[in-house]
N, C-alpha and C positions, 0 to 999 in steps of 0.2 A: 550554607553549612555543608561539610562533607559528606553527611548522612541525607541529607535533602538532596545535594547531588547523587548521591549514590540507587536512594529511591524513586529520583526523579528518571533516572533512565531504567532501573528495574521498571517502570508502570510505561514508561513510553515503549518501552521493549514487548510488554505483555499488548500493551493497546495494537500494536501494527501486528502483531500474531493475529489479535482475531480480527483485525482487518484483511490479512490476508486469508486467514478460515471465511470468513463472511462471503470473501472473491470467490472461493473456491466452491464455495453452496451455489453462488451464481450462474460458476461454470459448470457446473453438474446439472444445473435446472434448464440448460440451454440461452444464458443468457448474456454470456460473454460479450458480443458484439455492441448489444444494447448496455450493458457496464461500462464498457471501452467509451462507448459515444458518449455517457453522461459523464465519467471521468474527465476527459476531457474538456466537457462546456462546462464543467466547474471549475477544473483550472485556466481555465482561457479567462472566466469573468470574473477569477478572484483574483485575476494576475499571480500567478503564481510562477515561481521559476523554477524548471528546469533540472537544472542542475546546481546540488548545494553537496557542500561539503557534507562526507559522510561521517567526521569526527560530531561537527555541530551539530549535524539531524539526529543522530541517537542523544544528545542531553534535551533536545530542545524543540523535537518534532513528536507529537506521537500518529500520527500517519506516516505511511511509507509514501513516497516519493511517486511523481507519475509515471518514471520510468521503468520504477520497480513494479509499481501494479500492474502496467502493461505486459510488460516482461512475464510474469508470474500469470497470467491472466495467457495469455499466450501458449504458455508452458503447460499447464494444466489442459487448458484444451486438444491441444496435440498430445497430451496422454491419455484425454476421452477417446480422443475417434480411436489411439491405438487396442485401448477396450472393448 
């Protein structure tokens, strides 16, 4: 239904917000490196891919991508050390 879609990505939208706040408590705690490496051996042994289209990942993911955590995860720490 329209409304099911519409809410389904208002909640996948909220969900990877505070999956990136969650990232971002990590990276504050000194823990990035150690996030990164379990990111990763999660998606390595859930096979997960890569790269998706980013129309489908907002209806139909509510986690951000590995690219995007890394990325983010990345970014935040280079604005610690400049802190």
């Amino acid at each position: 239904s329209p409304i099911g879609a519409v809410l389904g990505l208002a909640l996948n939208t909220m969900t990877r917000a505070f999956e990136f706040q969650a990232d971002a408590f990590a990276v504050k705690l000194g823990k990035a490196e150690e996030l990164k490496s379990g990111l990763l051996k999660i998606s390595i042994s859930n096979l997960a891919s890569f790269h998706v289209d980013p129309f489908y990942h907002a209806f139909h993911n509510s986690h951000p991508t590995l690219v995007e955590r890394l990325r983010t995860i990345d970014e935040e720490s280079r604005k610690k050390k400049v802190d």
